[in-house]
N, C-alpha and C positions, 0 to 999 in steps of 0.2 A: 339605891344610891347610884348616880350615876358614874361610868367608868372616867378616867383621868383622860384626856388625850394621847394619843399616841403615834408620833410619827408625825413627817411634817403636812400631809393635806389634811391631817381630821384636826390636827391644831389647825390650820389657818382658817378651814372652815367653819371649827365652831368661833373662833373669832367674828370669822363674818355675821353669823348669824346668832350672836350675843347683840353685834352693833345693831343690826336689822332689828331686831326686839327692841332696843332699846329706844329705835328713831318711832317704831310701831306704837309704843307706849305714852310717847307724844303725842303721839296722832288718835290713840285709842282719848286722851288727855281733853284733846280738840274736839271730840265728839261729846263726852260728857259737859261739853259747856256750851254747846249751841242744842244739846237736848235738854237743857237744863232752862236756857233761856224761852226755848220755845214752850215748855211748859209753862212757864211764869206770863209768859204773852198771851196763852190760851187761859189762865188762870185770871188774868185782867179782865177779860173780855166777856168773862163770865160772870167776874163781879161787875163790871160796869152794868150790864145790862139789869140782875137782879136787885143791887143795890138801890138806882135808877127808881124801881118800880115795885120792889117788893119789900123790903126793909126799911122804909122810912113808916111802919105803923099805921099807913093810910089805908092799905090795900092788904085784902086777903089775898092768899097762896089761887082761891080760885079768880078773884079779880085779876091778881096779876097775869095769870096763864088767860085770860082774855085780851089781857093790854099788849100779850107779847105776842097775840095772834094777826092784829090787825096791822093793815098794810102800811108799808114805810114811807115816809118824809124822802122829799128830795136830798136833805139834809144828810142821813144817812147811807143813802144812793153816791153822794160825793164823796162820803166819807169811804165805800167801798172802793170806790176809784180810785180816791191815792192810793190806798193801799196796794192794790194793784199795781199801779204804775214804781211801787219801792222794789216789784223784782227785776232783777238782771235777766234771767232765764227768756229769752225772747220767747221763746217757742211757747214757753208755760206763759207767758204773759198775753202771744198772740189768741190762746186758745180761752185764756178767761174774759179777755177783752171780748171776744166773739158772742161767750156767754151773757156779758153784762149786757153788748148791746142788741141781745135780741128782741125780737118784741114784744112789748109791755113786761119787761123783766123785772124793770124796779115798782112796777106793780103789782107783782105774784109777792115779791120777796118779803118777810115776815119778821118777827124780831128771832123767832127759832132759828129760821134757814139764812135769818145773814150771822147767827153765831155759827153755826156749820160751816158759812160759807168763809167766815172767818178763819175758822179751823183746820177749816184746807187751805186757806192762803199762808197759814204758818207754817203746817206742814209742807207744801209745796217751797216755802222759802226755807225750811230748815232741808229737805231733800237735797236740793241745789249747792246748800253747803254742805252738805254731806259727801255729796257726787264731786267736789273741787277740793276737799281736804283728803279723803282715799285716795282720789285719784294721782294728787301729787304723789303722795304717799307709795303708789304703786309703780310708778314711773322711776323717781329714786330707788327704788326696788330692785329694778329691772337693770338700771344702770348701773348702780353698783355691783350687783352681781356678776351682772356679765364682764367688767372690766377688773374687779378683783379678782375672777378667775384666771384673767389671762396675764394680769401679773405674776398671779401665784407659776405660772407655769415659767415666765421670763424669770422670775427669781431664781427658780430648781433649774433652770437648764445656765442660767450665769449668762444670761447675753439676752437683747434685744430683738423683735421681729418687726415686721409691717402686718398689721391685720387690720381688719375692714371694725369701723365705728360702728355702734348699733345705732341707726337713725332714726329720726321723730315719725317716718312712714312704719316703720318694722314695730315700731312702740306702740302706737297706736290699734297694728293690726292685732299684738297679744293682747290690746286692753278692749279691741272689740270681739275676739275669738269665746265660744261660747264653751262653756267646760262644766259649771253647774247646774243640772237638771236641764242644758241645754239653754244656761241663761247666762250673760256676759257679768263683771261686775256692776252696768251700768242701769240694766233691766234692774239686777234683784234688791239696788236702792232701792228703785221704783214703785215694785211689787209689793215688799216690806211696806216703805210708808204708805201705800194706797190700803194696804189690808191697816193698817195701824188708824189711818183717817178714816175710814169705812167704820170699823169698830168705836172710835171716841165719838165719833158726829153720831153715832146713831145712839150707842149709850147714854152721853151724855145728854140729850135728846128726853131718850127715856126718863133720865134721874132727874132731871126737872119738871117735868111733867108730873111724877111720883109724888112731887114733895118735898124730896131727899136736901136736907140743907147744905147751903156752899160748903161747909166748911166739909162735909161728906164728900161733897161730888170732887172741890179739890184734891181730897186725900185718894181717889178712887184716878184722879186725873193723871198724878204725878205715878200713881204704881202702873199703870197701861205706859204713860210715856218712858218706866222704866224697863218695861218689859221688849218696848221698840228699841231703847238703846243697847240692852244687851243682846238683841239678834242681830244688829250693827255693827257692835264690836266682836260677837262670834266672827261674822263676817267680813271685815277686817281680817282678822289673824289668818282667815281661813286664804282669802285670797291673797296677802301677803307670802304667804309659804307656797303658792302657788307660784306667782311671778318668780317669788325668788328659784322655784325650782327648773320653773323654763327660760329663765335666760342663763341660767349654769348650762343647761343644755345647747343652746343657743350659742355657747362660749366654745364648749366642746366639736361642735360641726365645725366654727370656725378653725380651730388647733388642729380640724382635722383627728381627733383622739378620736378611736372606735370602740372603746369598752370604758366604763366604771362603774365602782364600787358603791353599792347601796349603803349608806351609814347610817342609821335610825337615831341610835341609842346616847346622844350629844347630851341630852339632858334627863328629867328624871320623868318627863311626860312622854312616854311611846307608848304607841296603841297596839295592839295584839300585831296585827296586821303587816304593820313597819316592824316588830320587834323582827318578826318571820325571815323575813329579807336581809337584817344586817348582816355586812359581811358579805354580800353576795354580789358578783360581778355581773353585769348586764351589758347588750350591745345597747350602743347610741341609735341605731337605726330601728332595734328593737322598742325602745322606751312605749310606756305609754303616758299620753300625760297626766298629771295627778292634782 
């Protein structure tokens, strides 16, 4: 069970960081609904295409894997284009335009590799939103933090100071500073979905080719897309308690404070590690980051 508060900085803090959970669980809120969607999208695309050609009782499982091999209609060629052109992401949009228009593309491409390629155009539009709803997420973070700190201290000492804003350059450089496995929060969207797309394109690949019926490869679709949302949301909370820890710190160089106090034990989840520390006083200039 965890201890009561005690005193006025472990109350204002876990204050803070009650609210910060609370605005995080929104956001964790936000992500289970554009992974939810983007399964249902990849879920379409895979009934369209087998419905299409395999369930209307004309066609065997091996006729169809013939019908699905051969080369596509300008028809569908177009249809990969709009889609295309529905992302915001220039950069992600410059790089698959480059792909579409190379040469003889849309006559390699197959009924298999425009569901793949489908695949990755939802995954790359759910990434996108992923990387715009964290990110806010993390910026609020950061600005909270650091200005509710330095209230807390105008409030304790009974009177008002001048102190420097944290600004959208200083925001940015903690949202691009590298801290996990040497990777920013904006890579290990990245990484995540391309290993999560890598593995659906290629499975689900597999399971049609096998035989495995829709309603199989759906049920097989939605548990992988759930296993992407929960290393999302690990990742989330993870780098939320991150920011929030470096602009505390960030608040402190400003106040000019040179020493504080490690407080782990706020709730009823501490790790071995944090437990070790509570209670224990550190320099600012010592920290390291976490």
């Amino acid at each position: 069970m965890a201890r009561k508060p005690q005193g006025y900085w472990e109350e204002r803090q876990t204050r803070l960081m009650k609210r910060i959970e609370k605005d995080t669980v929104s956001t964790i809120a936000d992500l289970v609904k554009i992974y939810s969607k983007a399964s249902k999208d990849i879920e379409k695309e895979i009934n369209k295409i087998f419905n299409k050609y395999a369930t209307d009782g004309k066609l065997t499982r091996q006729e169809a894997n013939k019908l699905l091999s051969i080369r596509e209609t300008q028809v569908f060629y177009k249809d990969l284009l709009k889609q295309i052109n529905t992302i915001d992401d220039i950069e992600i949009k410059r790089k698959l335009l480059a792909k579409y228009n190379a040469p003889a593309y849309s006559y390699r491409i197959s009924r298999y590799k425009s569901m793949q390629a489908n695949i990755d155009l939802e995954l790359k539009k759910l990434m996108t939103l992923e990387e715009q709803i964290t990110k806010q997420r993390y910026i609020k973070t950061i600005q909270e933090t650091y200005y509710e700190n330095i209230f807390n201290v105008q409030k304790y000492l009974g009177y008002g100071f001048e102190f420097a804003h944290i600004d959208n350059r200083t925001i940015q450089m903690m949202l691009a500073e590298s801290w996990i496995d040497n990777s920013n929060f904006s890579k290990n969207i990245w990484e995540n979905n391309e290993k999560l797309g890598e593995y659906l394109k290629t499975q689900l690949t597999a399971d049609t080719m096998s035989g495995k019926s829709i309603q199989k490869i759906s049920k097989e679709l939605v548990e992988h897309m759930n296993v992407g949302l929960y290393n999302a949301v690990r990742l989330v909370r993870t780098e939320v308690n991150h920011f929030a820890n470096e602009a505390e710190m960030l608040s402190y160089e400003e106040l000019n404070i040179d020493k504080y106090k490690f407080i782990a034990t706020l709730d009823n989840v501490t790790c071995g590690e944090c437990a070790k520390l509570d209670n224990k006083i550190f320099k600012v200039k010592d920290r390291i980051p976490r």
